[in-house]
N, C-alpha and C positions, 0 to 999 in steps of 0.2 A: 504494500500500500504506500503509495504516495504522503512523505510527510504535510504536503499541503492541504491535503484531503482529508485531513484528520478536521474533528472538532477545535476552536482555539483556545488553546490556554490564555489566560492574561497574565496571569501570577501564580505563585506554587510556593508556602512560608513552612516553615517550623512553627508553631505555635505552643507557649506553656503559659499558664498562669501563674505568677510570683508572689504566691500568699495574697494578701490582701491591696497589695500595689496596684493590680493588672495583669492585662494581658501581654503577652509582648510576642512580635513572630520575626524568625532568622528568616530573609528573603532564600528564596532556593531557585536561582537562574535557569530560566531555560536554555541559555546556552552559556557556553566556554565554562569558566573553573565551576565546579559545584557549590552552595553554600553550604557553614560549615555546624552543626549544635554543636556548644560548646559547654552545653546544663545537666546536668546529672538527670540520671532516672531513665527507668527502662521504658517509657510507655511517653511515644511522643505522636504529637497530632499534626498532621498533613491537611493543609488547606489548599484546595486547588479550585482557582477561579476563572469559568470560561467566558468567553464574550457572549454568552446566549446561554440559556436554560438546556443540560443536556442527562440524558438518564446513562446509569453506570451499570453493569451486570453484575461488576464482581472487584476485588482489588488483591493483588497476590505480591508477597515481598519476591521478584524475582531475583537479585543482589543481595546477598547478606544475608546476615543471621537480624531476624527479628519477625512477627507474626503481624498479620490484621487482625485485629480485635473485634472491629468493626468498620462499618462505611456509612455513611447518612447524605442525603442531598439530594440524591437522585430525584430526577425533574424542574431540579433549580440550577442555578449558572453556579453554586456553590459547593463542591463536593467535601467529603472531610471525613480523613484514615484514619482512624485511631489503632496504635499501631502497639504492640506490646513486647517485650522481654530481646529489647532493640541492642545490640551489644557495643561496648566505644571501641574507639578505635578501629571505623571499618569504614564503606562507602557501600549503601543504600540504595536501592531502586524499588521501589514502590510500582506497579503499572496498573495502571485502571482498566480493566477488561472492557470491548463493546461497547464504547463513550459512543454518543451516538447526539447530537441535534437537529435529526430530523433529516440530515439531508446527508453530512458525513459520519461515518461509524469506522472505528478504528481505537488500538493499544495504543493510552496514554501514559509513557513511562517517563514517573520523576524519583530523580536522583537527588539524593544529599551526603554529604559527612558527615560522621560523627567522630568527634574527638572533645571529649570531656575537659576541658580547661584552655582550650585553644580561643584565647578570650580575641584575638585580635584577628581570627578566621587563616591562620598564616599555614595552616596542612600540620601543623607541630607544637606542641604545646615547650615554650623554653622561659628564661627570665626575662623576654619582653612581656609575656603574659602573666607573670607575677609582678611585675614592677606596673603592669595596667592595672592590674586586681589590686594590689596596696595601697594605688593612689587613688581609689573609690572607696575608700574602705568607711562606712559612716555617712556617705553620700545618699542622697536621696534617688530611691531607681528609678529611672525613665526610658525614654525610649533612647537617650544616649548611652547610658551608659549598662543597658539591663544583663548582657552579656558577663559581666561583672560577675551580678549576683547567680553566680553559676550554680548551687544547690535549688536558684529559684524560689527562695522562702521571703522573700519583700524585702530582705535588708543586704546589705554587703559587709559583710566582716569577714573578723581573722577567719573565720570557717572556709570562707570561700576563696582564702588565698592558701587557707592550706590543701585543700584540693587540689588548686594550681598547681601547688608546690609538690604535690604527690604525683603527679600527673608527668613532672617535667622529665624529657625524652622521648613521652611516647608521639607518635607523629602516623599520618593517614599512610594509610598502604597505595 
């Protein structure tokens, strides 16, 4: 099938919620380098947003180690993975079975990273990412700097630099 013939994505995010702060979503490109999560926890949610309302059949992790949980949307432009026992340190592919708007139907396959402290999206978690994480530390989360609060619980502290700090070396395959 023709990649033009497919239905159109418009965006594709990571999404977590960070305690009581909000929501926050890591863009996930549809094209060139991957985007990257860089927040703790096995169970992350895939927001994928087409130009037109389109129905899904099914969503299978075809890359990686990690499961569908579930899928919701279908028949709106807004589809959304929830994805379970996702593992770090690896590269992701999600594909939406039989996306269909009526007119094209075709496999919607989105890709991400996962690299647990990789706070600056860099493929490698090292002391640039601890030295971002220390200098938030006590800051209020927003959408600059939510990355930060890599356990995702509404605040940035020493916790979430010591994850970093755990983390440093490891880097995407």
């Amino acid at each position: 099938m023709e990649i033009d013939k497919l239905p159109a994505v418009q965006s594709a995010v990571s999404r977590r919620v960070h305690g009581g702060v909000g929501t926050f979503d890591v863009p996930l490109p549809l094209n060139g380098p991957t985007g990257i999560e860089c927040r703790t926890g096995t169970s992350d949610q895939l927001v994928v947003t087409f130009s037109t309302s389109v129905t899904v059949a099914s969503a299978t992790v075809t890359c990686g180690t990690g499961s569908v949980g579930s899928i919701s949307g279908s028949g709106t432009p807004t589809i959304t993975v929830n994805l379970t026992g996702v593992t770090d340190a690896q590269r992701i592919t999600v594909t939406l079975s039989n996306v269909s708007d009526g007119t094209n139907t075709g496999d919607v396959p989105i890709s991400m990273g996962v690299l647990v402290g990789d706070t600056t999206a860099s493929g490698v978690v090292n002391a640039g990412d601890v030295a971002l994480t220390k200098s938030q530390v006590g800051a209020t989360v927003g959408g600059s700097n939510f990355r930060e609060d890599v356990n995702a619980n509404g605040t940035i502290s020493a916790t979430d630099v010591a994850i970093v700090k755990s983390d440093v070396g490891h880097s995407l395959p």
